[in-house]
RODO-2510 file (C-alpha; in nm, 4 decimals, decimal comma):
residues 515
     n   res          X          Y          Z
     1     x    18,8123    18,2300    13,8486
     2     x    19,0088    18,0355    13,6290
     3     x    19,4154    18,1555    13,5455
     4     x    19,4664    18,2930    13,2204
     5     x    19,6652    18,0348    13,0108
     6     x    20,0477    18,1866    12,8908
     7     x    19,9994    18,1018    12,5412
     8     x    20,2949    18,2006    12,3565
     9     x    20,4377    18,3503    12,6640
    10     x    20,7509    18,1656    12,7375
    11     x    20,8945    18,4948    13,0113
    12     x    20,8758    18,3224    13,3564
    13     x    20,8818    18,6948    13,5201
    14     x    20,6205    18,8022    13,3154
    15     x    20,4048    18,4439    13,3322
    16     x    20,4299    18,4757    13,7315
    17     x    20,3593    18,8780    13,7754
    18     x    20,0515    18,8887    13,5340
    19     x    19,8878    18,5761    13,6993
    20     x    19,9265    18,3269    13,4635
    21     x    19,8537    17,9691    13,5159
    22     x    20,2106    17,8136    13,6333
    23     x    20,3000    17,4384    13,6923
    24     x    20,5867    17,4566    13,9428
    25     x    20,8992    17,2578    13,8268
    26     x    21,1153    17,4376    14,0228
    27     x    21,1974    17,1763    14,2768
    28     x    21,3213    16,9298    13,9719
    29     x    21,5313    17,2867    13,8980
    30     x    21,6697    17,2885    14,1797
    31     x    21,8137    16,9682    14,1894
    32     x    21,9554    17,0077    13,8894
    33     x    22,1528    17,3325    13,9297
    34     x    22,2570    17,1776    14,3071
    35     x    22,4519    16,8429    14,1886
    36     x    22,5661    16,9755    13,8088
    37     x    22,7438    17,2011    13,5994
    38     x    22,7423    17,0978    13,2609
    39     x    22,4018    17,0162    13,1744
    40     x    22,2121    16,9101    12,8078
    41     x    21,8589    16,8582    12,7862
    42     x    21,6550    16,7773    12,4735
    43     x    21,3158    16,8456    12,4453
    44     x    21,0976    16,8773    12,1161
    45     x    20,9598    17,2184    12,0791
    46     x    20,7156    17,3809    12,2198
    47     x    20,7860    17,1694    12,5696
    48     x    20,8834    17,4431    12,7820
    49     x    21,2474    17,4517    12,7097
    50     x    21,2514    17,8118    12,6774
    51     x    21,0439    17,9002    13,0166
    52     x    21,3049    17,7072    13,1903
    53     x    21,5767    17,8773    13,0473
    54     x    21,3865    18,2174    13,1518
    55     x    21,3013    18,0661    13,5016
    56     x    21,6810    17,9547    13,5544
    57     x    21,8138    18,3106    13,4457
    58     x    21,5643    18,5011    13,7103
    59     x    21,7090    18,2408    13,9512
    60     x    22,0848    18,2998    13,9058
    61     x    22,0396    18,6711    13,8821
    62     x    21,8603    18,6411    14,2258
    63     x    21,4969    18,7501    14,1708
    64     x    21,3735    18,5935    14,5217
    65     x    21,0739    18,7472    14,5178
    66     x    20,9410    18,5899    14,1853
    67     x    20,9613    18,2279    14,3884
    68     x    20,7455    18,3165    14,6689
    69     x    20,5468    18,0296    14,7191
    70     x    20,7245    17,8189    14,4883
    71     x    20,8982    17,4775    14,5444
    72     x    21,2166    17,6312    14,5366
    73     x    21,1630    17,8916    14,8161
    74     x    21,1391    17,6411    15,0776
    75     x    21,4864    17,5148    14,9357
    76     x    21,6957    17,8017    14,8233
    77     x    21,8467    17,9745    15,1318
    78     x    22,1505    18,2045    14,9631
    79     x    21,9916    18,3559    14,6620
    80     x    22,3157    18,4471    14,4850
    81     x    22,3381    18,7025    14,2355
    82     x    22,5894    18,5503    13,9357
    83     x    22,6572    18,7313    13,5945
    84     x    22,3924    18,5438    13,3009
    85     x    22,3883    18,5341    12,9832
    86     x    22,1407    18,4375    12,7618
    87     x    22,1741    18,3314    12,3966
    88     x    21,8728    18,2145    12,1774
    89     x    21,9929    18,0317    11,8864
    90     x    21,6429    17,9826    11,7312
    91     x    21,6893    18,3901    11,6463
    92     x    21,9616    18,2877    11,3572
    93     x    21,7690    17,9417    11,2583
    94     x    21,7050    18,0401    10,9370
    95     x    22,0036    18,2978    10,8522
    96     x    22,3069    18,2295    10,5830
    97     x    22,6868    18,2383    10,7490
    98     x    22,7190    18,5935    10,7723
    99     x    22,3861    18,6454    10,9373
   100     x    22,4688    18,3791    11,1860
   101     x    22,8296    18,5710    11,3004
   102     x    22,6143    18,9022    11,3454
   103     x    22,3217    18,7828    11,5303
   104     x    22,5719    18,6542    11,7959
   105     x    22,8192    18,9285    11,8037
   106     x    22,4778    19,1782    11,8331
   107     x    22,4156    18,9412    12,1573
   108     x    22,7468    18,9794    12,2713
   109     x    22,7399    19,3537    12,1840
   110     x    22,4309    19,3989    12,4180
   111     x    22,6131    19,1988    12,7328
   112     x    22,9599    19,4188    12,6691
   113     x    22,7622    19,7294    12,6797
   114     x    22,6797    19,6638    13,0682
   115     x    23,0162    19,5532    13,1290
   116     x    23,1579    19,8233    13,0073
   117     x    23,3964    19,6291    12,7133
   118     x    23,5422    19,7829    12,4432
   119     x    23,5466    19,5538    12,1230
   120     x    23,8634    19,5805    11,9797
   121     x    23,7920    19,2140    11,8050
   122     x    23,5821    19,0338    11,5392
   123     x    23,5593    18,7169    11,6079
   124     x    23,2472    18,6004    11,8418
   125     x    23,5030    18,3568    11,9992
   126     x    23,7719    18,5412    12,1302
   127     x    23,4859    18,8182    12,2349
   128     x    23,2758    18,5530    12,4581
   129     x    23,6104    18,4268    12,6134
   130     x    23,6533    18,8426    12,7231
   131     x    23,2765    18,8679    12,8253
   132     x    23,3086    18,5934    13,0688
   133     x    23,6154    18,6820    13,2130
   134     x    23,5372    18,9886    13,2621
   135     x    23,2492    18,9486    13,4290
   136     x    23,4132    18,7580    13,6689
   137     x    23,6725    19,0017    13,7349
   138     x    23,4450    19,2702    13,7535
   139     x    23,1384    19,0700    13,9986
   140     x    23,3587    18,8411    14,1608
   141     x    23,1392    18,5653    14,1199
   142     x    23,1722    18,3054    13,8270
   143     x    22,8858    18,3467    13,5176
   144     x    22,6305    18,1399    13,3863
   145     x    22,5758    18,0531    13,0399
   146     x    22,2030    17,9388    12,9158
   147     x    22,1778    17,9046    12,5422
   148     x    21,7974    17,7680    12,4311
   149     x    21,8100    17,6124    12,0858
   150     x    22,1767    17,5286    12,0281
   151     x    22,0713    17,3134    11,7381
   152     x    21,8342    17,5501    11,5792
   153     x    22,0589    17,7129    11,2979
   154     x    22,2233    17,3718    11,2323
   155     x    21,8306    17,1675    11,1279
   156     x    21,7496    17,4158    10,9329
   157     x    22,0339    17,4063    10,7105
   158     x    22,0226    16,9909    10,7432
   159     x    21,9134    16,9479    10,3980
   160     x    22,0123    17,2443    10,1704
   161     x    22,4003    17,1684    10,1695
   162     x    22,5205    17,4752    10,3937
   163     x    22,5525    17,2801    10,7345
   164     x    22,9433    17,2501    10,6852
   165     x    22,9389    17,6621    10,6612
   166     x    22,7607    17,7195    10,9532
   167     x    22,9170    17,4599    11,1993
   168     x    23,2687    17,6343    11,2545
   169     x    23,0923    18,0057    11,3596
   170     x    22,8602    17,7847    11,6611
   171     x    23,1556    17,6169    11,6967
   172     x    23,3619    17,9012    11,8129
   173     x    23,1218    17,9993    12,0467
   174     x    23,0131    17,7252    12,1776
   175     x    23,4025    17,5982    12,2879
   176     x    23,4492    17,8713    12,4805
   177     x    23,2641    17,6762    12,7350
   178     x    23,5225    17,3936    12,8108
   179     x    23,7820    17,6685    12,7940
   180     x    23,6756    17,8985    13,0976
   181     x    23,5395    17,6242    13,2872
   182     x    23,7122    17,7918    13,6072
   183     x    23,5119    18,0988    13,5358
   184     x    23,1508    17,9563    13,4697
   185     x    22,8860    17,8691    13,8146
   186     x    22,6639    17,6579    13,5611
   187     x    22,6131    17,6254    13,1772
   188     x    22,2628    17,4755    13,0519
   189     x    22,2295    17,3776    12,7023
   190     x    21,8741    17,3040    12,5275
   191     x    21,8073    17,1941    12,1922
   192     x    21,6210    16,8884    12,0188
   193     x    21,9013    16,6960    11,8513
   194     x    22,1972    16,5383    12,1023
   195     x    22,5146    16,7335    12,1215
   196     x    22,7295    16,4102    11,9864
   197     x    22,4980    16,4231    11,6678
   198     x    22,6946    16,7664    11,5928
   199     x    23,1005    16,7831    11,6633
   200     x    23,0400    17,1431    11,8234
   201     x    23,0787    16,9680    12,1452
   202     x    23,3553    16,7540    12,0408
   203     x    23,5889    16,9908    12,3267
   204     x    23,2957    16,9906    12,5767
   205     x    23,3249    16,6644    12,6863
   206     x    23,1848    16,6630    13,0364
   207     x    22,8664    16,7923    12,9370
   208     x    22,6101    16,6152    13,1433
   209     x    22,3437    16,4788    12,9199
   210     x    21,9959    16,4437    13,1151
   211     x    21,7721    16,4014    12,8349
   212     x    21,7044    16,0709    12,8986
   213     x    21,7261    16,0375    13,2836
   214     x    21,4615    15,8899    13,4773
   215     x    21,5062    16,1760    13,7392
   216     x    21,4485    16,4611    13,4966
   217     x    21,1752    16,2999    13,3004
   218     x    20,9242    16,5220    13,3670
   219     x    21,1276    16,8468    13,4056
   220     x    20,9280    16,9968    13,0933
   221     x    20,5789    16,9224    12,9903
   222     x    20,2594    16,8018    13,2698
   223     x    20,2129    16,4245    13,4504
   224     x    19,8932    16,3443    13,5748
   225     x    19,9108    16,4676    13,8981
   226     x    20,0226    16,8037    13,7773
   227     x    19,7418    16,8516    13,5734
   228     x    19,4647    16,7144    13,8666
   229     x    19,7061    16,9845    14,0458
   230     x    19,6796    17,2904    13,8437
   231     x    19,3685    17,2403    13,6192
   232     x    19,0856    17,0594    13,8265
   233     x    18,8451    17,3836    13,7561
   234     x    18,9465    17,3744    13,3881
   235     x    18,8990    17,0200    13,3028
   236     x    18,5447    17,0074    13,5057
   237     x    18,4668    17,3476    13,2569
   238     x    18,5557    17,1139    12,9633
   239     x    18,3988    16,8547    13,0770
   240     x    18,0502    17,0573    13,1183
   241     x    18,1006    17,2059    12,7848
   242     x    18,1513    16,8804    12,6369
   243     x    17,8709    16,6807    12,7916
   244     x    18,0986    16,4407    12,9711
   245     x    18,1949    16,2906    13,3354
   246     x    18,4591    16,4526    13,4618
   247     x    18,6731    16,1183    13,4774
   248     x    18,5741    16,1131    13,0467
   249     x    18,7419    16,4236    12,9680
   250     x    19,0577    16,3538    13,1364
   251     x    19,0750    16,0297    12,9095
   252     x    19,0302    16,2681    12,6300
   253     x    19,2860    16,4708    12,6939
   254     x    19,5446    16,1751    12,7612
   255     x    19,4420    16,0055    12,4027
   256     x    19,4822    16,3263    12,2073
   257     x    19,7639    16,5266    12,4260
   258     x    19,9344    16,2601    12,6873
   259     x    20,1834    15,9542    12,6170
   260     x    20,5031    16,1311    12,5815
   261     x    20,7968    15,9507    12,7782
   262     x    21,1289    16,0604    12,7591
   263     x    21,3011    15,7857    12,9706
   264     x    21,3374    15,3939    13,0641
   265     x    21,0628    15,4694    13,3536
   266     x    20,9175    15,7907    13,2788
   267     x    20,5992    15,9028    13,3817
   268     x    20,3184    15,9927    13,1344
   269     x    20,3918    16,3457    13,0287
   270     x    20,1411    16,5631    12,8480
   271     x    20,2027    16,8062    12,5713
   272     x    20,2000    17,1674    12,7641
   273     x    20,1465    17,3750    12,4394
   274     x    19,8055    17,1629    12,3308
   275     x    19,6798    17,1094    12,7300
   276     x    19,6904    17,5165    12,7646
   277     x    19,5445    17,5800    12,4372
   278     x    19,3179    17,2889    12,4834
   279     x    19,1749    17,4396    12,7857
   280     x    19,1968    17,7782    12,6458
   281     x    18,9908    17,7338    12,3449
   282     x    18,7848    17,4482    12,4669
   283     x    18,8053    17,2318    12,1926
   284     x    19,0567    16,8895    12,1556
   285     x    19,2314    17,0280    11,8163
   286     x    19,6162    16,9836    11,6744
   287     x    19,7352    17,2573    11,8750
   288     x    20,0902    17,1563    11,8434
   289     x    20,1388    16,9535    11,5360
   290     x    19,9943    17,3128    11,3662
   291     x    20,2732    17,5316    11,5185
   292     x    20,5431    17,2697    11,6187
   293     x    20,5975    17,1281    11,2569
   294     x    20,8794    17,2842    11,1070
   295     x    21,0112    17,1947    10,6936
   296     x    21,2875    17,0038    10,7854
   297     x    21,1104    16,7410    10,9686
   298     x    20,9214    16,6993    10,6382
   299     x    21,2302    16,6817    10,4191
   300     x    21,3695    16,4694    10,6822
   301     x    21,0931    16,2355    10,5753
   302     x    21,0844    16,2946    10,2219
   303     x    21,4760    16,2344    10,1935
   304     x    21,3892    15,8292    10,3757
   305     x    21,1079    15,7955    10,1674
   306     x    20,9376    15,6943    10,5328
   307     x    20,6584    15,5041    10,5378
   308     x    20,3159    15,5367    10,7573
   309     x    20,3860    15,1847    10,8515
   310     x    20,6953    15,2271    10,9570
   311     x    20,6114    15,4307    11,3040
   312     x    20,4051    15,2254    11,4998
   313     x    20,6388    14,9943    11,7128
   314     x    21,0160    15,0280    11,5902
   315     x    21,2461    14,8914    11,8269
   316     x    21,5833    15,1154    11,9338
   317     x    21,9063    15,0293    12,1147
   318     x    21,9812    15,3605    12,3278
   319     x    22,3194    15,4101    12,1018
   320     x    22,0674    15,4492    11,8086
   321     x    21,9631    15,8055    11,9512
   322     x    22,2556    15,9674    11,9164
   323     x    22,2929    15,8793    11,5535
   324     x    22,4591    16,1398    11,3611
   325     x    22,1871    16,3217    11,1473
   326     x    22,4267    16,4410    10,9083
   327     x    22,5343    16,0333    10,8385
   328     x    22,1938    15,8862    10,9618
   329     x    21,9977    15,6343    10,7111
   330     x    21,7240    15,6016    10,9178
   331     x    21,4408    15,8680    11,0038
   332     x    21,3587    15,7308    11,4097
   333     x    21,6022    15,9606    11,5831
   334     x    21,5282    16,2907    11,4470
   335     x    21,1457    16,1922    11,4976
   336     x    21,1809    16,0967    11,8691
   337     x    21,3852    16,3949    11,9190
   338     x    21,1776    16,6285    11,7303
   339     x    20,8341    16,4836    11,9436
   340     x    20,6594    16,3171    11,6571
   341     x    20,7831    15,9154    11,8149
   342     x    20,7550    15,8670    12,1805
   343     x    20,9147    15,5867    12,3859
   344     x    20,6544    15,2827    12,4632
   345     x    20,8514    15,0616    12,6216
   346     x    21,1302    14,8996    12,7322
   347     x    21,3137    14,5548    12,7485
   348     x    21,5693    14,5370    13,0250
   349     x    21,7283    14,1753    12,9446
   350     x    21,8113    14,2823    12,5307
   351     x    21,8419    14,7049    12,6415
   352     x    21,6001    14,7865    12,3274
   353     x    21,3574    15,0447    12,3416
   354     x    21,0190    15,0467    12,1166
   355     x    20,9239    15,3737    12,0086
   356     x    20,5901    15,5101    11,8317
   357     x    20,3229    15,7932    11,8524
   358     x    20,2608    15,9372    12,1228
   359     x    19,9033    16,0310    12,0874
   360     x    19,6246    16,0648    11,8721
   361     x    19,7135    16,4458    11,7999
   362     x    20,0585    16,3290    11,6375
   363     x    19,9209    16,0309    11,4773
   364     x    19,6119    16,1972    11,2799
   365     x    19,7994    16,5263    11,1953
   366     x    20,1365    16,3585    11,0990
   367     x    19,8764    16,1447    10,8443
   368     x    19,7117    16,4342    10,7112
   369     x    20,0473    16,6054    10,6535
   370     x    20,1720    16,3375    10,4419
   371     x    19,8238    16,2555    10,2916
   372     x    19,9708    16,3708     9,9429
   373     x    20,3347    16,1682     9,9710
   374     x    20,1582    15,8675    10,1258
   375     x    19,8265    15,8365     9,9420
   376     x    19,8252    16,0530     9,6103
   377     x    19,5110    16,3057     9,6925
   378     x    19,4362    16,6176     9,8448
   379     x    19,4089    16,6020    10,2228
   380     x    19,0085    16,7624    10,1446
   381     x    18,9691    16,4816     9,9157
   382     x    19,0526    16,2077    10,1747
   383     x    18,8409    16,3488    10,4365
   384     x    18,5080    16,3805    10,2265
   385     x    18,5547    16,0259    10,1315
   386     x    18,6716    15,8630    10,4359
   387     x    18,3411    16,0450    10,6249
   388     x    18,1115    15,9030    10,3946
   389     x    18,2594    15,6284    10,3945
   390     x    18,2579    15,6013    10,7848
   391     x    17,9067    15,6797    10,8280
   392     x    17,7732    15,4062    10,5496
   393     x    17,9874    15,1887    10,7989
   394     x    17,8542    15,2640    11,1054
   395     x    17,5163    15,2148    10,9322
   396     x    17,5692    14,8978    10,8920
   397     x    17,5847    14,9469    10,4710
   398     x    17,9181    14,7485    10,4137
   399     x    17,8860    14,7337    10,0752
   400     x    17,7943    15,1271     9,9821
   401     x    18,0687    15,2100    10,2162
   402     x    18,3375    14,9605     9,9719
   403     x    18,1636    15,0989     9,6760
   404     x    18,2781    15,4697     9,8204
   405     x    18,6239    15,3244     9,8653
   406     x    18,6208    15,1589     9,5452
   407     x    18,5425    15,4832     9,4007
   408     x    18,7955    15,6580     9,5802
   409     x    19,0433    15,4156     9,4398
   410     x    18,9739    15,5572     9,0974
   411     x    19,0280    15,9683     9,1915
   412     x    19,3851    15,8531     9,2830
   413     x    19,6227    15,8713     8,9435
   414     x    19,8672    15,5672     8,9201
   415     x    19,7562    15,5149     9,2999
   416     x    19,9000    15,1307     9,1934
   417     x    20,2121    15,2163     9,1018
   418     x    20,3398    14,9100     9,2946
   419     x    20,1008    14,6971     9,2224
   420     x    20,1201    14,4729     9,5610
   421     x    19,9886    14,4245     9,8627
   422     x    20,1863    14,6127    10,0960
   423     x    20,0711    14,9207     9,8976
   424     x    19,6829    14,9136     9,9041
   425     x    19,7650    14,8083    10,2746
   426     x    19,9280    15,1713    10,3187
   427     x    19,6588    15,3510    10,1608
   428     x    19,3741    15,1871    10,3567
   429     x    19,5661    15,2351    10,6657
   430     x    19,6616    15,5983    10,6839
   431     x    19,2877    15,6334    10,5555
   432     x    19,1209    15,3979    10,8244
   433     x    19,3906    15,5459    11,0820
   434     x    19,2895    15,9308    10,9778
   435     x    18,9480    15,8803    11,0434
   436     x    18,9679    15,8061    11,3760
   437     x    18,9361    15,4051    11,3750
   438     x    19,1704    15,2488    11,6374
   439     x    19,3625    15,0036    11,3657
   440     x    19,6507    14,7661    11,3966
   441     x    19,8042    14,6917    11,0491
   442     x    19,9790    14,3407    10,9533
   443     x    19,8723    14,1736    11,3454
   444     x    20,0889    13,8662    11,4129
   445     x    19,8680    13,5821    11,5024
   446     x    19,9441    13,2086    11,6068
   447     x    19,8957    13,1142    11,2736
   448     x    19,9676    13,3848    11,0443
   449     x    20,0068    13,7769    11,0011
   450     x    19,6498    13,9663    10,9753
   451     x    19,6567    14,2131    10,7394
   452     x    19,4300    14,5008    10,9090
   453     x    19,2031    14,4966    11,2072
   454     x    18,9413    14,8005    11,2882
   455     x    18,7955    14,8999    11,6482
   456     x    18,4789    15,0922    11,5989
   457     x    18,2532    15,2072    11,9128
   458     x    18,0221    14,8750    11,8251
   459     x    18,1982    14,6535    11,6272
   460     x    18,5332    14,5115    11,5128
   461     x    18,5853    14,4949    11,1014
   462     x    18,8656    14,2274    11,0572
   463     x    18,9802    14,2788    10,6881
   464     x    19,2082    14,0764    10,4844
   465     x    19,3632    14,2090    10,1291
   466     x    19,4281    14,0265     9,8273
   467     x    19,5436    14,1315     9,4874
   468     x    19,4784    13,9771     9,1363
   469     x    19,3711    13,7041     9,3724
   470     x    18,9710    13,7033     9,4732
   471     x    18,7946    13,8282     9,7980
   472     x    18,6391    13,4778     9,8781
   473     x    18,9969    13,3786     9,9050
   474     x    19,0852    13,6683    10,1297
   475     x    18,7842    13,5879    10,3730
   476     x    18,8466    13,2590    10,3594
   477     x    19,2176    13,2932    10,5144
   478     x    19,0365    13,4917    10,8090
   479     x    18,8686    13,1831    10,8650
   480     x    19,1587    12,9587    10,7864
   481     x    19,3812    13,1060    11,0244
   482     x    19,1645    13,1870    11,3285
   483     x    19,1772    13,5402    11,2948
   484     x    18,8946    13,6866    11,4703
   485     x    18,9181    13,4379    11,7868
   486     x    19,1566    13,6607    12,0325
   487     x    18,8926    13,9111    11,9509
   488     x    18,5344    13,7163    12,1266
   489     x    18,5698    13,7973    12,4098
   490     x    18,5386    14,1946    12,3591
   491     x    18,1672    14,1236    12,3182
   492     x    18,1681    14,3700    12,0164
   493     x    18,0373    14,1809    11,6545
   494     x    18,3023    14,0810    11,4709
   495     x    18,2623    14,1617    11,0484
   496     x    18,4464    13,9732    10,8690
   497     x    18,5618    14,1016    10,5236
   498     x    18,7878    14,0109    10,2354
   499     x    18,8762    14,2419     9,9678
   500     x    19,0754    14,1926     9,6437
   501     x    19,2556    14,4529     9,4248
   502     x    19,2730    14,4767     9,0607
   503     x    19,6057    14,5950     8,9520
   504     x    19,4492    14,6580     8,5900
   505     x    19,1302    14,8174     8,6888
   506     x    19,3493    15,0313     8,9654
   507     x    19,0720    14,9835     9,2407
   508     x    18,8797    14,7740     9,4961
   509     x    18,7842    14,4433     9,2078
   510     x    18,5503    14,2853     9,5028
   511     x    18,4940    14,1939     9,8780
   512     x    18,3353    13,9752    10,0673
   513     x    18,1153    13,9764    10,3954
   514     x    18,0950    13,7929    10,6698
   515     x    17,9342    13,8875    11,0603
***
């Protein structure tokens, strides 16, 4: 019988006692907690951050018997009870000032209670700074600190002019840290944005950032062999469900959930949210884009006036991920961070780094978010269109399909309102992208840039855009240039197809076929 899947369940005691499905990381734990003290790790949400934050707290309060049969029991020989505590910033992400100071003295309330400390202070600071002494005194063994989320009260307030207010009240908690240093075993930090983004840190300077260490690359989310590991049964159930080889759903889950890499050398790492809920529902939907997304990444975007065409290979230096957010011009970090870029790649001789989606989930849900901002319609109104559209294709009826497109052209108000190129080649991306299409946008060729190529399951549309121009021009530049010859030896047909624009009549003026 098949685990039940912890969906929402982020409590590592009660994930292991009620028999939920479990992928062991506690070996990568291990070494962690063994060889540091300071630690940061930045994950986007919904990775697992939290469950190891719950799985290191049973740990350092000594819960042996939850690890039986773990990694870490064949490791762990002391099992030391130390004094924990917990904080969970994403509880105030969304409060003013005020709320902020008394969500964190109510958490520091709770842990004076078993200590038996009288508050005789207000300020969270000087209050933490008596907690963990105290605890010392009283256990004789130093504390541990895990706060999931730092960063959580600081995005939300990224854009609506308050971050200045509620910097100073995490930042009196938070340097309490460097301060008792002598008293602490091990402090673990999680968030999404990097500690030197935010100047809370500015006194915890030997906090040990392992975001982006080859080492810990997989410490959240699944790799391959974890999932062959823990969900053989489950994918083979898919798979039956499905109609599919076994071997054909696991390539169906790595296009729509897999691809994330979080290091120079990282291994493929799947999304754990959508692979669970994948498997739990058994269907290959948006699990995480739908409750991952949160406002600010939108207004992130909306602020940069980003651009679809922007996120498909943009090329980092390392230093360009620790941007401050507050300062940044530039929309990349906060996507990587946040999950929504991936890395691709990476050049050792010039250090860069090329970043994009990380899978097909991202891609086609981040698209159908900004259908409105991008486009100019309805997300419904795209879909009905582009699936007409796509069928006429595949039928091999080019020219109903362009007299769809031309139509949808027209249900678009002041869709030209740049009048170029570049912005018809927007539209008909994010459209061609949405549907599914495997597309490359403005290709670089031997002998000039191709403006859009499409991979469909039996042929390959090369398509060249003009405007105020003519479509016999556009097709013959495909010719011209040599466009479709890296693309003969697939063995697919190649379609040939120039299209021109009409700035006056706001639509698709004519286009031109070629097989």
């Amino acid at each position: 019988m098949i685990k039940p899947y912890p969906i929402g369940r982020q409590d590592f005691k009660d994930i292991i006692e009620s028999g939920f499905a479990y992928v062991d990381k506690t070996e990568r734990m291990y070494e962690m907690v063994r060889n540091r003290k300071f630690v940061f790790l930045s994950r986007p949400r919904r990775f697992g951050k939290s469950l190891l934050i719950h799985t290191l707290q049973h740990y350092f309060e000594g819960n042996k018997t939850l690890f039986d049969g773990l990694k870490i029991s064949k490791l762990e020989k002391d099992w030391i009870k130390y004094p924990v505590f917990r904080f969970d910033m994403s509880g105030c992400k969304d409060m003013d000032a005020d709320g902020m100071c008394a969500y964190i003295a109510n958490v520091l309330r709770i842990y004076e209670m078993q200590f038996g400390i009288k508050n005789e202070c207000d300020r969270n600071g000087v209050r933490f700074q008596n907690l963990i002494q105290t605890a010392y005194s009283q256990t004789g063994k130093k504390v541990v600190v895990l706060i999931d989320e730092y960063d959580s009260p600081l995005l939300s307030h990224l854009h609506d002019g308050k971050l200045q207010e509620v910097k100073p009240i995490l930042q009196e908690l938070y340097q309490q840290l460097k301060v008792n240093e002598q008293y602490e075993q091990f402090v673990f930090i999680t968030g999404i944005s990097r500690f030197s983004q935010v100047s809370i840190f500015s006194t915890l300077n030997n906090l040990d950032n392992i975001s982006m260490d080859d080492k810990f690359c997989d410490i959240c989310g699944i790799t391959v062999d974890e999932l062959m590991e823990n969900f053989k049964e489950d994918i083979e159930c898919f798979a039956h469900n499905e109609g599919c080889t076994f071997d054909e759903m696991v390539m169906r889950l790595k296009s729509k959930y897999d691809g994330y890499h979080f290091s120079k050398n990282s291994q493929d790492i799947f999304n754990p949210l959508s692979v669970i809920s994948s498997f739990s529902k058994m269907e290959l939907k948006n699990f995480w884009f739908e409750t991952a997304t949160s406002s600010y990444v939108i207004d992130h975007l909306r602020k940069h006036n980003a651009q679809i065409l922007d996120f498909e290979s943009v090329e980092l230096f390392e230093s360009d991920f620790y941007v401050s957010q507050e300062d940044s011009r530039s929309v990349y970090p906060l996507l990587y961070q946040a999950g929504y870029l991936s890395i691709k790649g990476y050049d050792k001789e010039s250090s860069r780094y090329v970043i994009g989606y990380p899978n097909s989930e991202v891609r086609v849900s981040m698209l159908e978010v900004m259908m409105p901002s991008w486009v100019g319609c309805s997300a419904t109104d795209g879909k009905n269109y582009m699936c007409d559209f796509y069928f006429a294709l595949k039928a091999g009826k080019i020219d109903e399909a362009f007299e769809l497109l031309k139509e949808f052209f027209l249900q678009i108000p002041n869709v030209l309102n740049n009048k170029n190129e570049k912005h018809f080649q927007t539209v008909i991306y994010v459209l061609f992208r949405w549907l599914g299409f495997y597309t490359q946008s403005e290709v670089n060729t031997a002998k000039g840039r191709l403006d859009c190529i499409l991979f469909s399951p039996k042929q390959i549309f090369i398509i060249e855009f003009k405007v105020d121009e003519s479509a016999e021009k556009a097709l013959a530049q495909i010719n011209e240039k040599g466009y479709a010859d890296p693309y003969r030896a697939d063995g697919r047909p190649i379609v040939k197809i120039g299209v021109n624009f009409s700035s006056e009549e706001r639509t698709i003026e004519g286009w031109k076929v070629e097989d």
